[in-house]
C-alpha angles and dihedrals in degrees: 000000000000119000133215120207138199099191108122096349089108106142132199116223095195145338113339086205088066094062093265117140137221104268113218114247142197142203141172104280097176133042111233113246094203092180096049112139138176124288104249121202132197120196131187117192121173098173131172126213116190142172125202130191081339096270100072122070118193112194111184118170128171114194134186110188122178121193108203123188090013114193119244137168103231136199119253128175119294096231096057075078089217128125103242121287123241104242135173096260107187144288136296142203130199124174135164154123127273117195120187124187130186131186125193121176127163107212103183107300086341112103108195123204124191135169139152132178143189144184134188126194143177118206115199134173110226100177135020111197097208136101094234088055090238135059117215128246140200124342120208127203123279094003121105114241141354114310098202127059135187107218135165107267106020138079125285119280088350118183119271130192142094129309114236122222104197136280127293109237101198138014086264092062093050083040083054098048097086137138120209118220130222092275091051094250106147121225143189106253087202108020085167098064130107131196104286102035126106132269105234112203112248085230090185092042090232101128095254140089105226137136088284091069096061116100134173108301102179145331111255086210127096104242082198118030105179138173141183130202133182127187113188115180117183142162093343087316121118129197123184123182124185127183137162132169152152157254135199105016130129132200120205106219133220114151095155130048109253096212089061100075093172096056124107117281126199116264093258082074088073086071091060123114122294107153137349110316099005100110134008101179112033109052132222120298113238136145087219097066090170083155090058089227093155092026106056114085101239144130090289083077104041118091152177109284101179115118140161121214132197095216110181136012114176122168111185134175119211120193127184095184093102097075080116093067089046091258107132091194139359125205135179131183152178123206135183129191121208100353098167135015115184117196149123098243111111092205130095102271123005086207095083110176117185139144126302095275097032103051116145091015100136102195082163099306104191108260124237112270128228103239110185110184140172130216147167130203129206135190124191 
């Protein structure tokens, strides 16, 4: 449906100096969808549980799941004065294989306890429902354009920007990156660009760096997600481990505003570009980036985005010996929550959440925090 609103459309009849208020106003906010329908889905699951020897459990499960008529908020142009409609974007399919395995064993007074599991899965996009063939994603400040796309035939929201191709080191090398034309004419790919900026591929091959030269640079979801767990009890002692992690997945990666030059940068920043040689992969710090180097959306941003945590250790001791004081049981425990995280990914936190076009986006996403508590349970 569409929505009027009254937020900030206050208007003044007159002069206020002359004791008129500010009368409240209103205006259209959303564009009707008139054809809007539900989101459909479609799942296939042929699983197998299984027990062994009773001490081994074997969960496998294949699954084929399409979203049809997926609801989106999409773009549309900025004159029309209305916040995005909510549309039926396309269609998606996601499809994989989840494998679960437990382990029990008794060893004397020691209860084992181990299990593993792991999923794989490929998202695709099998139909866009638009008349460009693709619907925007997410925007981030200071960068021009989306930096995420949905397309037939990729992955959801993938990341889309320019490959990079290095940095001229020196003005003969941005002299040397030409394109000739039909008649033979020669001219700069990037006559913007300075020592010390990045060389950004003519993916087209038309002599200019424009939005027809981005391409995919990355899925934002996990192919393997994986976890392990142990529980030990012994004696009165308990030990519990839990860890999870993932392959595959990249971040892209943007924990400063890029239309605030003067703003703090990480310490990987002191390895950039400062003279011929120095640096082949961070470009030159300026605060007049007429090349675009750190505002394009491009590879430079996207990063690894596997990690393995270790999620939960709790180590805990239960007594029943003080039946005599009118405590049935006594129990007292330590627990500590990600305690270690171990990763590639030089931002705050490698787990980026997000919408469903702007997964694995990390515009500065609070990192987990490491919670360490004590407690003790009694029961009378």
């Amino acid at each position: 449906m569409s929505t009027i609103s009254t937020y900030g459309l206050g208007y003044a009849f007159g002069s206020q100096l002359d004791g008129q208020a500010i009368s409240t106003g209103a205006a259209p906010t959303k564009v009707l969808s008139p054809d809007l329908k539900w989101e459909t889905i479609e799942q296939t699951n042929i699983g197998v549980d299984a027990t062994f020897f009773n001490c081994l459990t074997v969960n496998l499960d294949y699954y084929r799941k399409n979203t049809k008529d997926l609801l989106l908020t999409s773009p549309t142009p900025l004159f029309l004065g209305n916040t995005f409609p909510t549309m039926n974007a396309g269609s998606v399919r996601n499809e994989g294989f989840e494998a679960f395995v437990s382990y029990k064993k008794r060893i004397n007074k020691l209860n084992m306890t181990v299990s593993a599991n792991m999923a794989y899965n490929k998202n695709e996009v099998t139909y866009v429902g638009t008349y460009t063939g693709f619907v925007a994603g997410t925007t981030v400040q200071g960068m021009s354009g989306a930096v995420t796309r949905m397309e037939k035939g990729y992955p959801m929201a993938y990341f889309w920007g320019y490959k990079t191709m290095g940095i001229f080191q020196n003005q003969e090398e941005v002299n040397s990156y030409i394109h000739i034309n039909e008649d033979g004419t020669k001219q700069l790919i990037q006559p913007d660009a300075k020592p010390g900026d990045f060389r950004f591929q003519d993916t087209n091959n038309d002599g200019v760096i424009d939005d027809n030269d981005r391409q995919n640079l990355g899925n934002p979801y996990p192919d393997v997600t994986y976890g392990f767990n142990l529980n030990l009890e012994y004696r009165g002692f308990d030990l519990t481990i839990n860890t999870s992690g993932t392959i595959g997945n990249k971040v892209f990666s943007v924990l400063r505003r890029m239309d605030l030059p003067m703003s703090n940068y990480q310490s990987w920043a002191l390895g950039r570009w400062h003279g011929e040689g120095t640096s082949n992969s961070i470009p030159r710090v300026t605060t007049n980036d007429t090349n675009q180097s750190w505002s394009k959306p491009s590879d430079f941003h996207v990063k690894d985005g596997s990690y393995f945590r270790v999620r939960n250790i709790m180590l805990g001791y239960t007594t029943k010996l003080l039946k005599n004081y009118y405590i049935e049981s006594l129990r007292v425990y330590a627990s500590v929550n990600n305690l270690f995280t171990f990763t590639k990914y030089e931002g705050y936190d490698p787990e980026i959440g997000g919408g469903v076009m702007s997964t694995g986006v990390d515009s500065g996403v609070y990192p987990h925090p490491r919670t360490v508590s004590f407690g003790i349970n009694v029961t009378f």
